[in-house]
Each structure stands twice: as structure tokens, then as C-alpha cells.
N, C-alpha and C positions, 0 to 999 in steps of 0.2 A: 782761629777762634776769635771771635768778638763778642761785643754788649754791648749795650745804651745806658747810659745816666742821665737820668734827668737832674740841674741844680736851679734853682730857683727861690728868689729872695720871699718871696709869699705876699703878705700885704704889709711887711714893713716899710720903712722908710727911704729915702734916697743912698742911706749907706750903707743899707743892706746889697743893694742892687753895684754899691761898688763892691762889697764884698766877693758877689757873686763872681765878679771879674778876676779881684785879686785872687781868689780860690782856687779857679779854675786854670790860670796861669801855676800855682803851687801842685796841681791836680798832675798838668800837663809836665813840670819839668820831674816829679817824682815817677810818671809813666816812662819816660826817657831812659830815667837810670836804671828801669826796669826792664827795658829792652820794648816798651809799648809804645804804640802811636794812638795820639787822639786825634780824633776826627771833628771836625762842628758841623753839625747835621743843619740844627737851625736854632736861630736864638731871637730873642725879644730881649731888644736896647731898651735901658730906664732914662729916662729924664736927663741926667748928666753922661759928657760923651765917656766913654770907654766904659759903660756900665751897663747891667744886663737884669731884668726883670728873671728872665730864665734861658738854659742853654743847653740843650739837647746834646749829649756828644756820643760819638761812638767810640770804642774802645777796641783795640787790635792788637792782638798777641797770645801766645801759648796760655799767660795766666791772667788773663784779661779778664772773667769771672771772679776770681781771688782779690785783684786788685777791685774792681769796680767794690765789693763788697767793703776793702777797704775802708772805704771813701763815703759807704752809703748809711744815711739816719743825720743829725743835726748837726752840722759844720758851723762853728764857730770863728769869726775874723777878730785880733784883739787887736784896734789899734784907735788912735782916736779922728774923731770924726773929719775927714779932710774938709767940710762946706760950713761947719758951725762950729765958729773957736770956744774954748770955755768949757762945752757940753762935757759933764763928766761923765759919759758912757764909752763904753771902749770896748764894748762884746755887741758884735754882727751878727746877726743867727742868719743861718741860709739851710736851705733842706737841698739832699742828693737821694735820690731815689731812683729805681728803674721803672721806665715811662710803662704805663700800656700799651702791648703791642696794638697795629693797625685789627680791625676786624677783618675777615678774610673775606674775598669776596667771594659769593654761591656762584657755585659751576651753573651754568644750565645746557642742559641737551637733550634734545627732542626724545633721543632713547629712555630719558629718564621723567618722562610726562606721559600719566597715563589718557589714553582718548577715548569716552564712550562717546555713544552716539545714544540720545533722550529725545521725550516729545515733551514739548510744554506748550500752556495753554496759553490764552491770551489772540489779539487778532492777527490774521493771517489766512484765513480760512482753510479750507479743508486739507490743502498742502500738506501746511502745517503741524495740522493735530493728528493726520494719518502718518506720514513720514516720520523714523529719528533724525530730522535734517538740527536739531541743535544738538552742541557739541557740551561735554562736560568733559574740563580738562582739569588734571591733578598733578601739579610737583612735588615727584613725592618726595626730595631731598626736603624743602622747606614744605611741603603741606597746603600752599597755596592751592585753592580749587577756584576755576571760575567755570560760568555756564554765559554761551553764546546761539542765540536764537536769531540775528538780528539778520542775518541772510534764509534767503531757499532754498539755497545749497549746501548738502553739510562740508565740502570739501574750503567754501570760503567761510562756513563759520571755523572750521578748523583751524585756518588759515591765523584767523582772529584772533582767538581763543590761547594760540603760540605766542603771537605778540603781548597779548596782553598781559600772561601770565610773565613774559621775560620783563617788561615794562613794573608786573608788583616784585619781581623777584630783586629787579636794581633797586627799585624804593627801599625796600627793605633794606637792601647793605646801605645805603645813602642812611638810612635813618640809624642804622648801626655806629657807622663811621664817625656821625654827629655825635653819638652817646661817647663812643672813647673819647672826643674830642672835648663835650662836656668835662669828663672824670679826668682828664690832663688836668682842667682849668682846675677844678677843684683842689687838684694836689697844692694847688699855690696856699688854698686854706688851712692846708694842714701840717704847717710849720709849728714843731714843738721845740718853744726858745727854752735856753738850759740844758743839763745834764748833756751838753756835744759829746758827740763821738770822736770830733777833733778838736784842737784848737790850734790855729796857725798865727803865727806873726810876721810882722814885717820881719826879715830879716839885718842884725845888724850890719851900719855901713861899717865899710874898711879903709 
């Protein structure tokens, strides 16, 4: 069994994004003790080295649902600022959440596109407007319909008419893929600081 978490500092400050580091290191050795392994999928470094804007991980083990839940809603880091001496704040907020899955991509196949064969008007002369040599094709998983007239054979507008529907039917997941990929970015905006569902500290040296 596995899962994904997303953690990510949002649009705070440089110490948030170390946060996000030191968390995820606390994330990683309490997965351990639980018999889990984490995974880093893919991460966005912040500004200073060993620091992390956001870090996609995946989660492996029997209770790797139970634990990510753990872990998910407003993570807290209490420590104080390592880059600005003085500053009296000493609470990180970092958000864990599970990411958006990918969009899936639409099957296409020829079996599943219906083919009429239509007359339409326009020049071409009498070929044209006597013969159904244009094609009207329909996917009917996604609905896309196009009409192809542009040859005088209906077997090459058919021809056509496959392409171009496989051609809207990739646009389409393409502009899907971009929308998760939008609402990923978003989640960085919606980091709610306070009331954490954790709160971690350095731990005492020995």
C-alpha cells in the first residue's frame, strides 16, 4: 500500500521553507519506526541550501494511509529563526496535504469513434453536393465531433477526421494536466497558520 503527501511552506518566508526540511526529516524517521519508507517524488528547493518551497513524497507500507493522515492539515516547526538573530518568532507553519492525483489520460480507439458519412455545401462542384464524401466523426468517450469535407474521397476524409479528432482529444488531457497542475500551485495558498495539527521541535542535544 502507499500515498502521497504533499508539504509545502506556502508563501511564507525563508524559514518556513527550512521548516519544511526539518519536518520532513521528523516525517521520515517516525515512518521508520513504523516500519514505512518514504519516498521524494519531487521537490522545490527555497532560497537557502537544504530548504524546500515544497516536497511531494510517497509513502510505502501496510499503514501508510493511517500514518500519512497523521501527518496531514498545519505542521508547526518551533524553533527559532536560524538567518535572523533577535527575531522573536519561533512557530513555522508548513501545510501537508495529499496532492491531486494526475488527470487520466482518454483512451482513444477507432472502435469507439462513430463515422457518418454527410454532404455539405459550399465549392466543390457537383461531386460534392451529390456524394456523402464528407465524414462526420464523433468520440463518443469525450464527445468531441468534427466534420471533414476537405478531400473527394470520403475514405481520405475519414482518414482525416481520426487524426484530428486524436489531435483534440490529446489537447484536451494537455489542458487537463495543466488545470491539476494549476490547483497543485494553489495549495501553496492555502496554508492556514495556527491551531497545527502538530507541533515538532528540535530535539534536545545529549
Amino acid at each position: 500500500m502507499s500515498t502521497y503527501l504533499l508539504l509545502s511552506a506556502g508563501r511564507g518566508p525563508q524559514e518556513c521553507a527550512w521548516a519544511v526540511a526539518r519536518l520532513l526529516r521528523r516525517l521520515t524517521c517516525d515512518a521508520d519506526r513504523q516500519g514505512l519508507t518514504v519516498q521524494r517524488v519531487q521537490a522545490v528547493p527555497g532560497e537557502r541550501p537544504d530548504t524546500y518551497r515544497s516536497v511531494l513524497i510517497r509513502i510505502v507500507g501496510g499503514d501508510a494511509e493511517a500514518f500519512a493522515t497523521s501527518w496531514t492539515g498545519t505542521l508547526c516547526w518551533q524553533a527559532p529563526s536560524p538567518y535572523r538573530a533577535g527575531t522573536g518568532r519561533k512557530n513555522w507553519y508548513v501545510t501537508a496535504r495529499p496532492p491531486l492525483g494526475d488527470a487520466p489520460p482518454t483512451p482513444f480507439a477507432e472502435s469507439e469513434v462513430e463515422i457518418v458519412g454527410c454532404r455539405t455545401g459550399g465549392p466543390g462542384g457537383q461531386h460534392r453536393n451529390k456524394a456523402s464524401t464528407a465524414v462526420r466523426a464523433t468520440h463518443r468517450p469525450s464527445g468531441i465531433v468534427v466534420v471533414v469535407d476537405t478531400e473527394r474521397q470520403f475514405t481520405l476524409n475519414r482518414r482525416i477526421a481520426l487524426r484530428l479528432l486524436r489531435q483534440r482529444v490529446e489537447e484536451g488531457d494537455d489542458a487537463a494536466r495543466r488545470a491539476v497542475r494549476t490547483a497543485r500551485w494553489r495549495a501553496h495558498d492555502e496554508l492556514v497558520r495556527g491551531d497545527p495539527v502538530r507541533v515538532e521541535r528540535p530535539r534536545a542535544q545529549r
